[in-house]
TIVO-2410 file (N, C-alpha, C; in nm, 3 decimals):
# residues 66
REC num residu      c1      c2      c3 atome chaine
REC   1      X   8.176   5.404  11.541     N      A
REC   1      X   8.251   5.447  11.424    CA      A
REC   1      X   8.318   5.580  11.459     C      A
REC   2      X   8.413   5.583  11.437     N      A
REC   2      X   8.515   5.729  11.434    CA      A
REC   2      X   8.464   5.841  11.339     C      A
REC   3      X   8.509   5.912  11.387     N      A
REC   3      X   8.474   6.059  11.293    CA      A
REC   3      X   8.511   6.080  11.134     C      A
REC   4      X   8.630   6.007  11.149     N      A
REC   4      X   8.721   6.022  11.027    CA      A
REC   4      X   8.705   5.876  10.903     C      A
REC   5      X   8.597   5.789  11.016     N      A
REC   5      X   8.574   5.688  10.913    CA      A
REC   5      X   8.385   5.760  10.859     C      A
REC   6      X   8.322   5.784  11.002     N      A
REC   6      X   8.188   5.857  10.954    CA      A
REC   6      X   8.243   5.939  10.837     C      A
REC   7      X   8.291   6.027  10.831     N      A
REC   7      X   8.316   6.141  10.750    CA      A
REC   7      X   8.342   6.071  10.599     C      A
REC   8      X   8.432   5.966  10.610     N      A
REC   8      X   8.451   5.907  10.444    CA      A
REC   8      X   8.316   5.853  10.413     C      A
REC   9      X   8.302   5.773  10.492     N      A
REC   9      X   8.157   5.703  10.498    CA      A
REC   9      X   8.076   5.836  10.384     C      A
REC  10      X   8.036   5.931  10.447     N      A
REC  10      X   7.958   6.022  10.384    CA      A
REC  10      X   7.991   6.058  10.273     C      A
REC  11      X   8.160   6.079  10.224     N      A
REC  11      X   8.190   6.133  10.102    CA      A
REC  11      X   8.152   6.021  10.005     C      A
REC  12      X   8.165   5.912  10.111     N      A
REC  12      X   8.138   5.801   9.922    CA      A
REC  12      X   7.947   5.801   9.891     C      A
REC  13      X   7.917   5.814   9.988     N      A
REC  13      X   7.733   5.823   9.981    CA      A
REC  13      X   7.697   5.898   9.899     C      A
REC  14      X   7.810   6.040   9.938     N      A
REC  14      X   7.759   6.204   9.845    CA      A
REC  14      X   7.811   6.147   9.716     C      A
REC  15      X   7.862   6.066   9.670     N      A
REC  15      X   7.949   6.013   9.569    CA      A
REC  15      X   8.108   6.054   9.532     C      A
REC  16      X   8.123   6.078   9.598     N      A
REC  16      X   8.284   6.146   9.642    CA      A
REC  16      X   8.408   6.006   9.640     C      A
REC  17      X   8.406   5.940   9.562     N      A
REC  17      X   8.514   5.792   9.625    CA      A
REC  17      X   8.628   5.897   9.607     C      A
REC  18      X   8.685   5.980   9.561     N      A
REC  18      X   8.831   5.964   9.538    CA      A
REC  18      X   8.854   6.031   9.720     C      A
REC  19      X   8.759   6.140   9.715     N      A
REC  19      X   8.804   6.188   9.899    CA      A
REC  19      X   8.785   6.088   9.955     C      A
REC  20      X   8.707   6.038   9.956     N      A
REC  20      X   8.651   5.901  10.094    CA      A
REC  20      X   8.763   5.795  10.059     C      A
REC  21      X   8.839   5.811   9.939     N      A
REC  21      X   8.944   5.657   9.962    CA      A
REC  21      X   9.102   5.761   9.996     C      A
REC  22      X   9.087   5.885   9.959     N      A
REC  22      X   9.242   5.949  10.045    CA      A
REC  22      X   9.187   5.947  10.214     C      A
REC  23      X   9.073   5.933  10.243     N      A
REC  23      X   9.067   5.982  10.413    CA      A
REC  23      X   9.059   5.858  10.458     C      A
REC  24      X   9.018   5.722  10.397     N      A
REC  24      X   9.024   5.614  10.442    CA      A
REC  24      X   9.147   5.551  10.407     C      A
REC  25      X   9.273   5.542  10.285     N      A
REC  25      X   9.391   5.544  10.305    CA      A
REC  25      X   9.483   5.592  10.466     C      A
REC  26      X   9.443   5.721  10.459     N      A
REC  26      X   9.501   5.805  10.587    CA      A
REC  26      X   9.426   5.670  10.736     C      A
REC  27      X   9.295   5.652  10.794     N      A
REC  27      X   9.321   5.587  10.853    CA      A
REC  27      X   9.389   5.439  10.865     C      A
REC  28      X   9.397   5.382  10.708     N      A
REC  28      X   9.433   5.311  10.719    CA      A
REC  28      X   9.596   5.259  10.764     C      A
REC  29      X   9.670   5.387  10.704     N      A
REC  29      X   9.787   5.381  10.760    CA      A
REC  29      X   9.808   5.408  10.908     C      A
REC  30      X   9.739   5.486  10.958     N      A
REC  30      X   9.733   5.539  11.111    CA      A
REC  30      X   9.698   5.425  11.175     C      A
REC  31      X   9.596   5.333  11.129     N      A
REC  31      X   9.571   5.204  11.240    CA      A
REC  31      X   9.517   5.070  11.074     C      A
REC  32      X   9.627   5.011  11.052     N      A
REC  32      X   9.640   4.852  10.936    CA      A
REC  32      X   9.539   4.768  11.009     C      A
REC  33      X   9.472   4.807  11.112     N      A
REC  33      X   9.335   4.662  11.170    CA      A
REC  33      X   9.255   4.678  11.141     C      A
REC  34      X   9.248   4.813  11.113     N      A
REC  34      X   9.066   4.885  11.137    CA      A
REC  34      X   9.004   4.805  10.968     C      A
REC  35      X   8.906   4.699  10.977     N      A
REC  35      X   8.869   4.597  10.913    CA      A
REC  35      X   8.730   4.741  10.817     C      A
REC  36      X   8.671   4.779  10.902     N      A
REC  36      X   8.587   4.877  10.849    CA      A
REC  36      X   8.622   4.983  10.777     C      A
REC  37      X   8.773   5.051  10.768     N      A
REC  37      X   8.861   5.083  10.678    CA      A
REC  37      X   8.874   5.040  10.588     C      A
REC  38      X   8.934   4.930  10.576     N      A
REC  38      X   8.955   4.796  10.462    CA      A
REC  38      X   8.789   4.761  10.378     C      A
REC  39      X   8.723   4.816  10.449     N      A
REC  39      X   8.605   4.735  10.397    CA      A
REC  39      X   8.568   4.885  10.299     C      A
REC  40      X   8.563   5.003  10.353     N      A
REC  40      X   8.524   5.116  10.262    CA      A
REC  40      X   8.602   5.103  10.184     C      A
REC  41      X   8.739   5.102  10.180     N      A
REC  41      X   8.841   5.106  10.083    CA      A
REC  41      X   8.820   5.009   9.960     C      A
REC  42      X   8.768   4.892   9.990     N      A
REC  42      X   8.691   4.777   9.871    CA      A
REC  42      X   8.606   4.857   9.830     C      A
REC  43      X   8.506   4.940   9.913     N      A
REC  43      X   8.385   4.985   9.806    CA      A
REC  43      X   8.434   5.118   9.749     C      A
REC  44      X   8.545   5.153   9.784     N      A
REC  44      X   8.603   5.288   9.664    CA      A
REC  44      X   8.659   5.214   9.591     C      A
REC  45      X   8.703   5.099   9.578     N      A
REC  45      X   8.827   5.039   9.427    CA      A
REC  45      X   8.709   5.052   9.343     C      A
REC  46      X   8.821   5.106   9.220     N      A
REC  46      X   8.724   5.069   9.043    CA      A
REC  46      X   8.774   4.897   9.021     C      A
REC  47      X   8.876   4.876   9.054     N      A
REC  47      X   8.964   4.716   8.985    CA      A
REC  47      X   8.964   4.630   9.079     C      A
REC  48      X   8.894   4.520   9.016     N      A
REC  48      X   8.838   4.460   9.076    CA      A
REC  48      X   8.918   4.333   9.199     C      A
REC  49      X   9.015   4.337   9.118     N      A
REC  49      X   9.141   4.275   9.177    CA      A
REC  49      X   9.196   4.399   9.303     C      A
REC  50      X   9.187   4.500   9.265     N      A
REC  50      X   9.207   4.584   9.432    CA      A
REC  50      X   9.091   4.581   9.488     C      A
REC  51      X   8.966   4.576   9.486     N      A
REC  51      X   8.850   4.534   9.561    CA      A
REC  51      X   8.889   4.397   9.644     C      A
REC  52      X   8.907   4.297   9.568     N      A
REC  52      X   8.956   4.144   9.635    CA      A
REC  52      X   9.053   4.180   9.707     C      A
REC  53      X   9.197   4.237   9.717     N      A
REC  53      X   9.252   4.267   9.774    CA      A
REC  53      X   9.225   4.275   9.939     C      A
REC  54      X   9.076   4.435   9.904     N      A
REC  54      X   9.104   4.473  10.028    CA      A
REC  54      X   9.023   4.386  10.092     C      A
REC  55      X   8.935   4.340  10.041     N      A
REC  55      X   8.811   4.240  10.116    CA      A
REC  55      X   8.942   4.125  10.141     C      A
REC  56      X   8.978   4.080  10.101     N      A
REC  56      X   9.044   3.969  10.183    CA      A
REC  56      X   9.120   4.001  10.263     C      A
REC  57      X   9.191   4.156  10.285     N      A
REC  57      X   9.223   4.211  10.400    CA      A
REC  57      X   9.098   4.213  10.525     C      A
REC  58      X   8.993   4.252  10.480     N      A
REC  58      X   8.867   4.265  10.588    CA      A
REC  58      X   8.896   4.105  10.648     C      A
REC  59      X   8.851   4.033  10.593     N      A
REC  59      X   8.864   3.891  10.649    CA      A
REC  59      X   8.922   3.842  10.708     C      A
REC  60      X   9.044   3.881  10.691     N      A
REC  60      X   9.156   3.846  10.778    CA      A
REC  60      X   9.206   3.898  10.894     C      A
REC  61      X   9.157   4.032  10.882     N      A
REC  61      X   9.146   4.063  10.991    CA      A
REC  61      X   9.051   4.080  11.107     C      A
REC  62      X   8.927   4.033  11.006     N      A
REC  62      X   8.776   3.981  11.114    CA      A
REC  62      X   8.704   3.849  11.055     C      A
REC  63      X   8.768   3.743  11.072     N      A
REC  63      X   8.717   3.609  10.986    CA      A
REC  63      X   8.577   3.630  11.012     C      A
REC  64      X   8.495   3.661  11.121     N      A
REC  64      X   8.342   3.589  11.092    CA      A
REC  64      X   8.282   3.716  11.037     C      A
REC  65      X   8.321   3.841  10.934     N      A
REC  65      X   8.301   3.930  10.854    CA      A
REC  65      X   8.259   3.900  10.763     C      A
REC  66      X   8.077   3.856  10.740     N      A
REC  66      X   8.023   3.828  10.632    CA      A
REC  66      X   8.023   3.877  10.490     C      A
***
Protein backbone atom coordinates (compact mmCIF):
# COMPACT_ATOMS: atom_id res chain seq x y z
CA UNK A 1 0.00 0.00 0.00
CA UNK A 2 1.28 3.56 -0.78
CA UNK A 3 1.70 6.22 1.64
CA UNK A 4 -0.98 8.36 0.39
CA UNK A 5 -3.49 5.48 0.34
CA UNK A 6 -2.02 4.27 4.12
CA UNK A 7 -2.50 7.81 5.17
CA UNK A 8 -6.41 8.02 4.00
CA UNK A 9 -6.72 4.61 5.17
CA UNK A 10 -6.01 6.14 8.72
CA UNK A 11 -8.08 9.33 8.37
CA UNK A 12 -11.23 7.27 7.78
CA UNK A 13 -10.31 4.83 10.94
CA UNK A 14 -9.64 8.22 13.05
CA UNK A 15 -13.12 8.95 11.54
CA UNK A 16 -12.08 11.63 9.25
CA UNK A 17 -14.13 10.49 5.73
CA UNK A 18 -14.27 13.92 4.32
CA UNK A 19 -10.02 14.08 4.40
CA UNK A 20 -9.62 10.41 3.56
CA UNK A 21 -12.17 10.85 0.47
CA UNK A 22 -10.25 14.42 -0.79
CA UNK A 23 -6.76 12.31 -0.48
CA UNK A 24 -8.28 9.30 -2.03
CA UNK A 25 -10.08 11.44 -4.85
CA UNK A 26 -6.43 12.97 -5.43
CA UNK A 27 -5.06 9.38 -5.95
CA UNK A 28 -7.66 8.52 -7.74
CA UNK A 29 -7.22 10.98 -10.38
CA UNK A 30 -3.35 10.54 -10.38
CA UNK A 31 -3.76 6.70 -11.16
CA UNK A 32 -8.17 5.65 -12.38
CA UNK A 33 -6.84 1.64 -11.66
CA UNK A 34 -5.84 1.78 -8.30
CA UNK A 35 -9.06 -0.66 -7.35
CA UNK A 36 -8.03 -0.07 -3.50
CA UNK A 37 -8.71 3.64 -4.11
CA UNK A 38 -12.06 2.89 -5.53
CA UNK A 39 -12.67 0.62 -2.79
CA UNK A 40 -11.92 3.38 0.18
CA UNK A 41 -13.75 5.82 -1.80
CA UNK A 42 -17.09 3.31 -1.47
CA UNK A 43 -16.41 3.23 2.22
CA UNK A 44 -16.32 7.23 2.43
CA UNK A 45 -19.77 7.60 0.23
CA UNK A 46 -22.88 8.58 2.52
CA UNK A 47 -25.29 7.66 -0.93
CA UNK A 48 -25.66 4.73 -1.47
CA UNK A 49 -25.91 4.82 -5.16
CA UNK A 50 -22.23 6.53 -5.05
CA UNK A 51 -21.09 3.60 -2.88
CA UNK A 52 -22.44 1.14 -5.87
CA UNK A 53 -20.85 3.29 -8.14
CA UNK A 54 -17.52 3.00 -6.81
CA UNK A 55 -17.69 -0.74 -5.89
CA UNK A 56 -18.60 -1.57 -9.32
CA UNK A 57 -15.66 0.47 -10.32
CA UNK A 58 -13.51 -1.92 -7.84
CA UNK A 59 -14.80 -4.85 -9.84
CA UNK A 60 -14.11 -3.92 -12.85
CA UNK A 61 -11.20 -3.17 -12.45
CA UNK A 62 -10.26 -6.40 -10.29
CA UNK A 63 -13.15 -8.97 -11.19
CA UNK A 64 -12.05 -11.71 -8.64
CA UNK A 65 -12.42 -8.63 -5.84
CA UNK A 66 -14.64 -10.22 -3.33
Amino acid sequence: MDEKLAKAASLFNNGNRLEAKKLLAEIINSDPSNSLAWYGMALCQEDTVDKILCLQRVVSLDPNNA
